[in-house]
C-alpha positions in Angstrom: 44.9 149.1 143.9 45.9 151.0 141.0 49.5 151.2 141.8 49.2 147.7 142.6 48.2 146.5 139.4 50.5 149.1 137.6 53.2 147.6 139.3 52.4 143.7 138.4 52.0 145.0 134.5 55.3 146.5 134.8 57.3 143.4 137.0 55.0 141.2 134.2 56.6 143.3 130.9 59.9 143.5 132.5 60.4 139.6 133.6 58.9 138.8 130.0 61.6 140.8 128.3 64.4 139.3 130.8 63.2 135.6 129.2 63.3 136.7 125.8 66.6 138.2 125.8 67.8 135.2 127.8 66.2 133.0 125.6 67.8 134.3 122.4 70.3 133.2 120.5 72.5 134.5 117.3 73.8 132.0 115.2 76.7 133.3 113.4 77.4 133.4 109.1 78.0 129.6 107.5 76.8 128.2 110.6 73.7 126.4 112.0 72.5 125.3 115.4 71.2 121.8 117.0 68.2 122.5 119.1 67.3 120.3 122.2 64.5 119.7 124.6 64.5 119.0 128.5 65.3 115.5 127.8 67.9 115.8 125.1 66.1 115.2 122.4 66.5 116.8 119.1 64.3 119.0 118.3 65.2 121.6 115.4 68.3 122.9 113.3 68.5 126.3 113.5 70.0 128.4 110.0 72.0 131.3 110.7 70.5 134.5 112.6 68.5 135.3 115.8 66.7 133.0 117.1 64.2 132.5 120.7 63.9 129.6 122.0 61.0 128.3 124.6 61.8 129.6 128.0 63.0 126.1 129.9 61.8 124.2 126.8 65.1 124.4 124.9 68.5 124.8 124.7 71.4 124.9 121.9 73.4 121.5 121.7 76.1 122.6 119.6 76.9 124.4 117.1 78.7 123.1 113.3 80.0 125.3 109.9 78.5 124.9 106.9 81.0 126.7 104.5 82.9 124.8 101.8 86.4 123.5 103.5 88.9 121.6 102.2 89.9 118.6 103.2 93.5 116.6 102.8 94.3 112.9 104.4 96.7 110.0 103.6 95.3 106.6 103.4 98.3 103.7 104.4 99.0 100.3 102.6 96.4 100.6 99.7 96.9 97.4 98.0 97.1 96.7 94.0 96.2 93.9 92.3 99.3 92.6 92.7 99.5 93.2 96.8 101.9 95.8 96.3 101.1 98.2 99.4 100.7 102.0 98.5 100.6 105.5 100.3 98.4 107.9 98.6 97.9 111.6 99.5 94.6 113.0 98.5 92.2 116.5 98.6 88.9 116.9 98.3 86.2 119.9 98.9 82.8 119.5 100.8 80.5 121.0 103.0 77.7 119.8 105.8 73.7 120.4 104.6 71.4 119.4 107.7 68.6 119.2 105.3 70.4 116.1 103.3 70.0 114.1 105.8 67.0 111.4 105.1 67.3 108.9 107.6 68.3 108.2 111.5 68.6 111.9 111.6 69.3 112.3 115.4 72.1 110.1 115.3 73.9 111.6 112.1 73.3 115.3 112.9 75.5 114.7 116.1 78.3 113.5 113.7 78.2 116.9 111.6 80.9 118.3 113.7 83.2 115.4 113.0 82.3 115.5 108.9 85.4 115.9 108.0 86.7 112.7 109.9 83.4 110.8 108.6 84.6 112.0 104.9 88.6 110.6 105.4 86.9 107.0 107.0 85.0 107.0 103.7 87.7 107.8 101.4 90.3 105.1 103.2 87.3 102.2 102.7 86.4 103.3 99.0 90.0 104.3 98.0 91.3 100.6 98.9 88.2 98.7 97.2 88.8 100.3 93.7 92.5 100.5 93.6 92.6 97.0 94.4 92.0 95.8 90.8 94.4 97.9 88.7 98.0 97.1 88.6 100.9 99.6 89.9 101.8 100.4 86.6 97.9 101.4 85.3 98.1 103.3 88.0 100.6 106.1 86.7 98.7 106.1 83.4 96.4 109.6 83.4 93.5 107.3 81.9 93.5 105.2 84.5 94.4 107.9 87.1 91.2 110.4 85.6 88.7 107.3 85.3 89.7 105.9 88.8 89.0 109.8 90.2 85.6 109.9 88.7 84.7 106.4 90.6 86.0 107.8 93.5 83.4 110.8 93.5 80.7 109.1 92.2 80.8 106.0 94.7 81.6 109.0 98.0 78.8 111.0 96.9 75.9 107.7 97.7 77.9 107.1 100.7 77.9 110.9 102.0 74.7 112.6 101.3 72.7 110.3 103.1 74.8 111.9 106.2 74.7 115.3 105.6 78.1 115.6 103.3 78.1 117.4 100.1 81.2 116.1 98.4 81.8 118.7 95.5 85.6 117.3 94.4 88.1 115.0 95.0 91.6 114.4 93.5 94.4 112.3 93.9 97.4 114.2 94.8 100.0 111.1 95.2 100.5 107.5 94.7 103.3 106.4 96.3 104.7 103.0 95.8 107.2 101.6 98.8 111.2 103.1 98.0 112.7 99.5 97.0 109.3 99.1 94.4 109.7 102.9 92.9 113.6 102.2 92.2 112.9 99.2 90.6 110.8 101.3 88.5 113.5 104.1 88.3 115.7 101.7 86.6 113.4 100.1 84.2 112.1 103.0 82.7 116.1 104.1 82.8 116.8 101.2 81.0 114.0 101.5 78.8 114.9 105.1 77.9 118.9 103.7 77.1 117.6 100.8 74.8 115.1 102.5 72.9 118.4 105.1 72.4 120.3 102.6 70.8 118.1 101.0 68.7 117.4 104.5 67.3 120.9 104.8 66.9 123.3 103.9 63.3 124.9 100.1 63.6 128.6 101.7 64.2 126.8 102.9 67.4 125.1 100.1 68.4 128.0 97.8 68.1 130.3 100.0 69.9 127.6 100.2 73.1 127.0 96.2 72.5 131.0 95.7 72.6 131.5 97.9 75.5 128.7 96.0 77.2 130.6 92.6 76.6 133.6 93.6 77.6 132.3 94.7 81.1 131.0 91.7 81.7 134.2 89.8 81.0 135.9 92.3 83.3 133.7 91.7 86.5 132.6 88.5 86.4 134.3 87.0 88.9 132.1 89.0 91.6 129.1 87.0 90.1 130.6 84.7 92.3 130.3 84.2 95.9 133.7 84.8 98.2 134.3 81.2 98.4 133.8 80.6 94.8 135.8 83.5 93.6 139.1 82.2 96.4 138.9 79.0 94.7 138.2 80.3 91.1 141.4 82.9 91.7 143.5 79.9 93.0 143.1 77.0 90.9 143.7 80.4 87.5 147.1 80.8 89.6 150.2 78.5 87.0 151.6 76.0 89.9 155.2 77.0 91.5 157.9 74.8 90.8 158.9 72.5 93.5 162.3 72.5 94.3 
């Protein structure tokens, strides 16, 4: 009877031990862990360590890192106030905190693992609203560029910590206008650059460049014309031949 009841203590301690290590789990550094029940429901978030969980009671859903990442995207056809469509590149660094999240908390602790994709969705719909009333050309001033920045954070942040997003930085990297728009701009500022040159120039400059200017124009203005114009232009400048 003895043996008997030694031997029951003993299966008891042994199959006890068996569920706790089977029921134990490590969560590794800058990570946590999404607890279930039976049924699939959410039950805890666990920080990183050891952890048991109730024999048949729970499981580990998955897994996401909590570390501070960077994150890069490209947001397409960004209009200005004038309509002109931009490309612009972008970084920003962020990290996932469980315990931000306030509200429908099931639901947005599932999309943890996806943040980063929830942060570029954010950035494309925020980026397009407040680029939308400045012009190209305020948009290459650093003013504009730094205050436009800071409106960027501050309007991500409301959007993002509700889901479990700590935005700590973003910064525009590139505004790209399309190639025809930024040669157009090439030459103006070219232009620009040439005539304020000029005026700073002494008057036997300025009428020399101003001369030379003039006299191109005489020179090629017959291709302002089009091919039909310029035949009949070349033929009626022609002196008439004699007729015999």
């Amino acid at each position: 009877m003895i043996i008997l009841v030694i031997s029951l203590l003993l299966i008891g301690i042994g199959l006890g031990y068996f569920l706790l290590r089977y029921n134990a789990v490590t969560i590794p550094e800058d990570h946590n862990a999404v607890v279930v029940n039976r049924q699939g429901f959410i039950k805890r978030v666990l920080p990183a360590g050891s952890h048991h969980l109730k024999p048949g009671l729970e499981k580990v859903e998955f897994i996401f890192e909590t570390k501070t990442k960077l994150a890069k995207g490209m947001v397409t056809d960004v209009p200005t106030a004038e309509g002109i469509l931009l490309t612009v590149h972008w970084s920003g660094v962020y990290a996932v905190e469980a315990g931000l999240i306030t509200e429908r908390v099931s639901q947005r602790l599932r999309n943890l693992p996806n943040a980063d994709k929830g942060l570029q969705r954010q950035v494309d719909i925020v980026l397009r609203r407040l680029m939308g009333v400045y012009s190209l050309r305020d948009l290459f001033k650093p003013s504009i560029r730094d205050r436009l920045e800071r409106q960027l954070v501050e309007s991500l942040k409301s959007k993002l910590q509700p889901t479990g997003i700590a935005l700590n930085g973003l910064n525009l990297q590139a505004i790209i206008p399309p190639a025809e728009v930024l040669q157009a701009l090439n030459q103006a500022q070219a232009i620009q650059t040439l005539d304020n040159a000029i005026r700073a120039s002494d008057t036997t400059t300025r009428e020399i460049v101003t001369g030379a200017h003039q006299l191109k124009d005489l020179i090629e203005w017959g291709n302002l014309f089009p091919p039909y114009g310029r035949y009949v232009l070349t033929k009626s400048s022609l002196p008439e031949q004699a007729t015999a």
